[in-house]
N, C-alpha and C positions, 0 to 999 in steps of 0.2 A: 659722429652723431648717428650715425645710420645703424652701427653696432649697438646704442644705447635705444635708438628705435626699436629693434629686433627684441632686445630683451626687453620692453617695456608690451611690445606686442604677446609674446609667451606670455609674461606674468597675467594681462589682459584675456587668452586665449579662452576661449569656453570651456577647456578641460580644465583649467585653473593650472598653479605651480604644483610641481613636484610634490613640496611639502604640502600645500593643501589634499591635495587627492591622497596623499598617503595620511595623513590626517582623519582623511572621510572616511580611507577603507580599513583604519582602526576600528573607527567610529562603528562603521558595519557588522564588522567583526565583532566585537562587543554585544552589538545589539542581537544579532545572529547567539551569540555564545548564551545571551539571557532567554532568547527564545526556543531556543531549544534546551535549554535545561528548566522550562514553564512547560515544552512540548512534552518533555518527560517525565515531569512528576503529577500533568493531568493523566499521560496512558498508566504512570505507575499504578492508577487505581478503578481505572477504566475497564469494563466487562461487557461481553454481548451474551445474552437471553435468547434464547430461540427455543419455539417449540417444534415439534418434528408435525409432521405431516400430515401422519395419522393422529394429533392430537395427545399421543399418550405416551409418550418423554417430553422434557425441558428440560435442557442443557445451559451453562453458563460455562463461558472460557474466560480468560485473562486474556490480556491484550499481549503475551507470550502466547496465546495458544492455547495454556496449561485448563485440561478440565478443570472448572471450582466448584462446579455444584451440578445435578441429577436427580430430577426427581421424575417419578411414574404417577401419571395421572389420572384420576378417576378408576384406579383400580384399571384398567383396558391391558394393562400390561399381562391381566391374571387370563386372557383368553386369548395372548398372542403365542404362537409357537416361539419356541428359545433361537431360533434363526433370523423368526420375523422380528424379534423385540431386538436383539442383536444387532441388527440394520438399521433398525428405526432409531440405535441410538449412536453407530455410526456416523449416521447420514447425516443427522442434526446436530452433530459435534462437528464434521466435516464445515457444514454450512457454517457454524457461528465461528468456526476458525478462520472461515473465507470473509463474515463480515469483521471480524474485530482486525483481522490483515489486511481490509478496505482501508479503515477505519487510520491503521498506522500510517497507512500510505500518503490519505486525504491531512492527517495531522503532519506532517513532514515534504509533503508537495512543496511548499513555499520555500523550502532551502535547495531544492533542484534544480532552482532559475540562476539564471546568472546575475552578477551585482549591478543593480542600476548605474552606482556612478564609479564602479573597475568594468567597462565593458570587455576589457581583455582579460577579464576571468571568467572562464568559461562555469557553465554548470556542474552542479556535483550530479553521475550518470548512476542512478542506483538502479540495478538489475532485479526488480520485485519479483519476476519471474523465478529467479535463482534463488531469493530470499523462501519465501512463499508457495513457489509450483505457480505450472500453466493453469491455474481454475483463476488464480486472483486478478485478472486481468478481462476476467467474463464477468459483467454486469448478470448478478442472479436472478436478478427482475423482471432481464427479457425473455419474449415469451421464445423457447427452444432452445436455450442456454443449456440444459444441462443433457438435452438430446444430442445436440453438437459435442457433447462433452465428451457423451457417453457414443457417438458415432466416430468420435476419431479414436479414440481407447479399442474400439471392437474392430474398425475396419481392415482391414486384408485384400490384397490384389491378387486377385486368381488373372491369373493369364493360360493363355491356351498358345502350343504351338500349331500351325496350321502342319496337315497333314501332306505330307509330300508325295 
């Protein structure tokens, strides 16, 4: 009797049977497989828009990254030196590749977590850094984001040896 107690206690357990929870984490699984194939064919058409700084580029990327579109605005392009226009569209291709790589990331968050009801499956560990580069991981919006950008890219340790 005490053996039928045991197994009537498991089946009762709050992780439920065997077959239940492998059941659930089908169930998951599935749900997971549909949601990231919704997650993929909204970025398959998904773009970011930015205009540059000085106003006179707008740049559009694909949610790959891939330039889709450029244009020069108000003419301003016709009084910039070929360096300065050069930069200007750089810079603003840079940026909308940093929002539309937000953008990836914020859409695929939700499969990083671990399974509610398999807590012994751990997280999927995606390395955005390594995907992406070290910019995608700076919010552009705060104020000195891209001074810190641009102060760890330049910085240099000069040392002195003291003189004996």
């Amino acid at each position: 009797m005490n053996a039928e107690r045991k197994g009537s206690d498991a089946a009762s357990s709050p992780l439920g049977s065997i077959s239940e929870r492998l059941a659930q984490a089908m169930a998951d699984l599935e749900a997971t497989e549909a949601a990231v194939t919704k997650a993929e064919e909204e970025l398959r058409g998904a773009s970011a828009t930015l205009r540059s700084k000085d106003r006179a580029v707008e740049v559009t990327v694909s949610a790959q990254g891939e330039l889709t579109g450029l244009r020069f605005l108000e003419n301003k392009y016709r009084t910039m030196a070929a360096s300065e226009l050069a930069a200007s569209v750089l810079e603003t291709v840079g940026r909308a590749r940093m929002r539309m790589a937000r953008q990836v990331m914020d859409t695929f968050q939700p499969f990083t977590e671990p399974s509610r009801h398999m807590p012994e499956l751990s997280a999927i560990d995606i390395d955005w850094v390594k995907i992406f580069g070290p910019g995608v991981l700076e919010d552009e919006d705060e104020p000195g984001a891209a001074r810190r950008r641009g102060g760890r890219r330049l910085r240099d340790e000069i040392t002195e040896d003291p003189e004996e």
